[in-house]
C-alpha atoms as one frame of an Amber mdcrd trajectory, in Angstrom:
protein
  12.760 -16.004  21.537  16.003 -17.375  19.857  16.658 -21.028  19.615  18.148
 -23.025  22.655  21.449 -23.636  22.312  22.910 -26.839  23.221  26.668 -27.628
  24.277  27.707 -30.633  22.865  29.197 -33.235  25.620  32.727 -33.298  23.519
  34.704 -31.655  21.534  35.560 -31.949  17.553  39.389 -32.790  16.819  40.029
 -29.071  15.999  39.246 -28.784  19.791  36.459 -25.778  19.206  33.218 -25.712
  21.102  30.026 -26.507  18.945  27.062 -25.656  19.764  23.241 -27.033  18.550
  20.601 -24.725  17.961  17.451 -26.344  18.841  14.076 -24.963  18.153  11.781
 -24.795  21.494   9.230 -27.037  20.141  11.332 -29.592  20.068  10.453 -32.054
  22.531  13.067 -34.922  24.601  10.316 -37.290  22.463  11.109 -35.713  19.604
  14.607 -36.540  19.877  14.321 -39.815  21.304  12.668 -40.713  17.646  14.987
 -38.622  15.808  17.647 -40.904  17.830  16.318 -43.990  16.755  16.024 -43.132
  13.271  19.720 -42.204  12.839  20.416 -46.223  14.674  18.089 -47.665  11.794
  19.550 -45.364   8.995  22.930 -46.505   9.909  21.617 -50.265   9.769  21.452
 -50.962  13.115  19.675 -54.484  14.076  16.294 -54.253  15.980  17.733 -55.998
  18.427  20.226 -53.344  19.032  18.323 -50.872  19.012  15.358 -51.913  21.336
  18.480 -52.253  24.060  19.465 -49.000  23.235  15.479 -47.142  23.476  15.258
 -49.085  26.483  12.063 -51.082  25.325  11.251 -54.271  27.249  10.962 -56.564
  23.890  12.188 -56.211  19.994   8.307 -56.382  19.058   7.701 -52.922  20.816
  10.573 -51.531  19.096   9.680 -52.842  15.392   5.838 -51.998  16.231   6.680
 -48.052  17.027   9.581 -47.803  13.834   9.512 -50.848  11.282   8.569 -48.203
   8.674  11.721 -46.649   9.179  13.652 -50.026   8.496  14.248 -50.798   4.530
  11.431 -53.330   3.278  12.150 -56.475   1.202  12.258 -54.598  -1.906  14.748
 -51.685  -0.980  17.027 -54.760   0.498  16.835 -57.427  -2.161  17.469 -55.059
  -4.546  20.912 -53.774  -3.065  22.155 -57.714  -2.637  21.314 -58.350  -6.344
  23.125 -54.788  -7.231  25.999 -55.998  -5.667  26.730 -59.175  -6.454  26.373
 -58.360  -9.973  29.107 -55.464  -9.236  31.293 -58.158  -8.423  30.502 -61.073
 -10.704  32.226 -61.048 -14.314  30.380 -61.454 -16.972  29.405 -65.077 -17.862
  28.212 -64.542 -21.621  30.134 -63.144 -24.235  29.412 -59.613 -25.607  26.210
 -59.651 -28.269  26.693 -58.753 -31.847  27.485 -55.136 -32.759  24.562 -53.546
 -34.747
């Protein structure tokens, strides 16, 4: 059987049609978490996206995706990476060897 096709709701600025192919096993759950994946990729707040999954509290929300956020390390690391970017340096060049 060939995949589904799906007609997106709008339409490109080229004003073309595009269609989604989406395999039958693909369940309305299964998109629902691909959904909130994309929100927490793209930085979204928990907060945000609980009102957006439609769960009653934040804590249900972080309990069902918080491996899906960046931890500590993965976000400490980019602040230090980019205020370093920005700052000059503050010591002189070292000896040439």
């Amino acid at each position: 059987m060939p995949p589904q096709e799906v007609k997106r709701t709008g339409r490109p600025e080229g004003g073309e049609r595009v269609l989604w192919h989406v395999p039958d096993d693909v369940t309305m759950h299964d998109l629902r978490h691909f959904y909130a994946s994309v929100l927490i990729k793209h930085r979204e707040s928990v907060r945000t996206a609980q009102k957006r999954l439609g769960h009653a509290k934040p804590s249900i929300t972080l309990n069902t995706y918080t491996h899906l956020w960046p931890d500590e390390e993965d976000t400490t690391r980019a602040a230090i990476k980019a205020v370093f970017r920005i700052v000059p340096s503050m010591c002189p060049p070292g000896p040439k060897s």
